[in-house]
N, C-alpha and C positions, 0 to 999 in steps of 0.2 A: 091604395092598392100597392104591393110588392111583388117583385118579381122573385125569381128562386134564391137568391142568396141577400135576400131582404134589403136589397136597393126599393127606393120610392118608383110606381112605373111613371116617367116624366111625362108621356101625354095627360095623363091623368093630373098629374101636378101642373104641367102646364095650362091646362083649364082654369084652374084654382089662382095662379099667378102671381105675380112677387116673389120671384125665386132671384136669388142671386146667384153668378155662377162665376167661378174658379177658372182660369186661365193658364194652362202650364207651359210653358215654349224652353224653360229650361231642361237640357236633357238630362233630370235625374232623378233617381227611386227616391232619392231623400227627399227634396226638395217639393217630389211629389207627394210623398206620406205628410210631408205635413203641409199642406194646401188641402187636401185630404181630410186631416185632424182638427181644421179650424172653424169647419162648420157650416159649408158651402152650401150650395141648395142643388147646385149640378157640378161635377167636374170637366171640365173640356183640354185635353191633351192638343197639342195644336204640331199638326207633319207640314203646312202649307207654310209660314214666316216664321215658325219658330226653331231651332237646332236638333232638333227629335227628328230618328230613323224612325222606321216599321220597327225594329226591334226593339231598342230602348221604347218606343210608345208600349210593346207587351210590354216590359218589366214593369213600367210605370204603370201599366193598368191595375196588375198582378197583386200593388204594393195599396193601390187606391180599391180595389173587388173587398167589399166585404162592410164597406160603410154604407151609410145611407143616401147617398149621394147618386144619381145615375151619370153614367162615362161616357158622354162625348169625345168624339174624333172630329177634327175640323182636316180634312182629305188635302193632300196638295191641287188637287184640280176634277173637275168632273170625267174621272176616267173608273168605268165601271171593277178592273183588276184589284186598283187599293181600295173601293170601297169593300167591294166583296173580303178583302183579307180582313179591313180594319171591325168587319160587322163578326166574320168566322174567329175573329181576338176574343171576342167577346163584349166589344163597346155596344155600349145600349143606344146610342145617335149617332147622327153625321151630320157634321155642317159641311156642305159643299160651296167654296166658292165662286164668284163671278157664274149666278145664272141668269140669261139674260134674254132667253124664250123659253116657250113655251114646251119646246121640242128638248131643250135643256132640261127641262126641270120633268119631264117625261123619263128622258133616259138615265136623271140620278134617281128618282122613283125606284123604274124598274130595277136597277141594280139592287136595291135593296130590301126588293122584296122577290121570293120563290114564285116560283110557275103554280095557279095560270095569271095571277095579279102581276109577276114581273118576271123576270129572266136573270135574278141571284143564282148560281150556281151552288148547286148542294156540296159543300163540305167542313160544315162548321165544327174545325179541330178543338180548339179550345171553347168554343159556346158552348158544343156538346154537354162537355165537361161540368161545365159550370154551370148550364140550365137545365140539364136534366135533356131525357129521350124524347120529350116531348118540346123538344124546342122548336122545330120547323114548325109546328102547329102553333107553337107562342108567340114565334119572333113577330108574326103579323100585330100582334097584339101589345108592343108594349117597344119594338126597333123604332125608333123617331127622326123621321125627316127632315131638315133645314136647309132651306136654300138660303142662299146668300144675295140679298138686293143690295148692289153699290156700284152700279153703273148707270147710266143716264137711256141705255138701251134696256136694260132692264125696266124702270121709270115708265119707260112709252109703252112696253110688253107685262103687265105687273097685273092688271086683270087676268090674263091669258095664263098667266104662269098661277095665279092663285085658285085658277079653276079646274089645275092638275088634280086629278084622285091620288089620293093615297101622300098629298104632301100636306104634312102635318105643322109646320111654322116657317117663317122666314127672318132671317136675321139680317140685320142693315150694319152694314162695314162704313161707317161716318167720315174716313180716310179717304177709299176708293172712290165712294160719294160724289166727297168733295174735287176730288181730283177731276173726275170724269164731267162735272158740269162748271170746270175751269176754275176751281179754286187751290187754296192751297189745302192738300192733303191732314187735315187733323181731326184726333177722337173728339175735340171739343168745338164743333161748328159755331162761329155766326152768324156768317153768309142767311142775308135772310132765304134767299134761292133753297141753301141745302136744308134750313132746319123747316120748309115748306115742305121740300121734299119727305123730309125723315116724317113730319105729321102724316102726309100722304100715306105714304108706306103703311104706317102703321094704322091709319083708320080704316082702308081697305081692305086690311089683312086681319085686322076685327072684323069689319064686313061679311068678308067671305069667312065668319067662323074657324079662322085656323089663329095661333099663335104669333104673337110678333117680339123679337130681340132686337137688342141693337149692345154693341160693343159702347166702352166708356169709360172716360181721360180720368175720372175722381170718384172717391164715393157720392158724392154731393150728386154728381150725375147719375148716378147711379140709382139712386134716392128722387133725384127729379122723373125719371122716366121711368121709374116702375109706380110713380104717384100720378105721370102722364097718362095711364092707359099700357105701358106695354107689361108684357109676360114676364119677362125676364131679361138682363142686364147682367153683362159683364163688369165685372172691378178691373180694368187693366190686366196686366199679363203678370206671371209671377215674377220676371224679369225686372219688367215697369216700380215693382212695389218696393222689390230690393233695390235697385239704385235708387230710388226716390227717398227710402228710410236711411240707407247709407249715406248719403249726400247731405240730409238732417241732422244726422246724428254726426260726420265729419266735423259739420258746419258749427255746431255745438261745442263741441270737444274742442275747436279751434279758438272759441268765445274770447276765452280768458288766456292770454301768454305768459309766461314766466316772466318772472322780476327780472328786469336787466342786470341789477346787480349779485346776481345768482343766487340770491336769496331764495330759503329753501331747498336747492340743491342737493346732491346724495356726495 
């Protein structure tokens, strides 16, 4: 199923599962089009740890509308004002971070959805646009949900919070995770504690029928936990990719030095 400008609608792919999805934290259109052009299964613009305003996130969305890919926003925090702007941009999701009741995952809900299901504020400038007159009757239909499980409060409150209406998946931050039940912060856990925890998370949130993500250090992980059971999977950040190929490719380039005796030479 598609929505108006023939993006996939992601709840609907999210059922289906094995998507992989795109990471931008870099603040640029270029950078953006081509994360965009390579084949993504979601794209997710990230305003919370990565160098993107509200506005460059528009331009970037602007340059990403039109592929087949649905546009997540990951919000700097659960505060109802930027979800409402980042949903009225036009992005088809929100990932909201650090929710860690039930009363949380309530009030990033209703931001995201119109009266009488929530309390979004009607004025979708650019959605309009782009989805046509009949959007406030769509968005219910096809705007997608994520919370964010990676705290150890979260953990103890994670039934509660998955028996929220109207929230569609949860996505596990393996960093914060690990931080908050005393480890050292990384995409790539092996704290037996965290990667218990992350199985948890995710068999639960199969349980209660909604969607599970989880962020990740490698393809390989990437590749393991969508063969785990979860929904969808991040590749690292577009940041992460480029220094990681830079740093390859340096390292390469560096291989072989010149002749001492300047042999060769220009």
């Amino acid at each position: 199923m598609k929505d108006g400008i023939g993006r996939r609608n992601l709840k609907t792919a999210l059922a289906t599962g094995g998507l992989v999805n795109g990471w931008c934290s870099i603040p640029s259109t270029v950078t953006a089009e081509i994360m965009a052009r390579q084949g993504f299964d979601t794209i997710t613009v990230d305003l919370q740890h990565g160098l993107i305003d509200y506005q460059t996130a528009l331009a970037m969305l602007q340059v990403i509308d039109g592929r087949d890919a649905p546009t997540l926003c990951r919000v700097p925090w659960n505060e109802p004002g930027i979800i409402m702007k980042a949903l009225d941009a036009g992005f088809t999701g929100i990932i909201c971070p650090m929710v860690n009741t039930r009363a949380e995952a309530d009030r990033f809900v209703g931001a995201c959805r119109y009266a009488p299901s929530g309390y979004r504020s009607f004025g979708p400038t650019r959605a309009l646009n782009v989805y046509g007159a009949d959007y406030v009757k769509a968005a219910h239909g096809f705007i997608t949900t994520i919370a964010m499980i990676e705290t150890a409060e979260a953990l103890d409150n994670l039934d509660d919070i998955l028996g929220v209406e109207g929230l569609d998946a949860v996505y596990i931050g393996p960093a914060d995770l690990s931080l908050s039940l005393g480890f050292t912060p990384t995409l790539m856990p092996e704290e037996p504690e965290v990667l218990d925890a992350i199985e948890r998370i995710r068999d639960r949130t199969r349980q209660a029928g909604k969607a599970a993500g989880i962020h990740c250090g490698s393809a390989s992980g990437v590749c393991d936990r969508l063969g785990g059971g979860f929904n969808f999977a991040t590749l690292v950040t577009d940041a992460r990719l480029f220094t990681a190929t830079l740093q390859a490719q340096l390292a390469e380039a560096r291989r072989s030095k010149p002749a001492e005796n300047g042999a060769g030479q220009y």
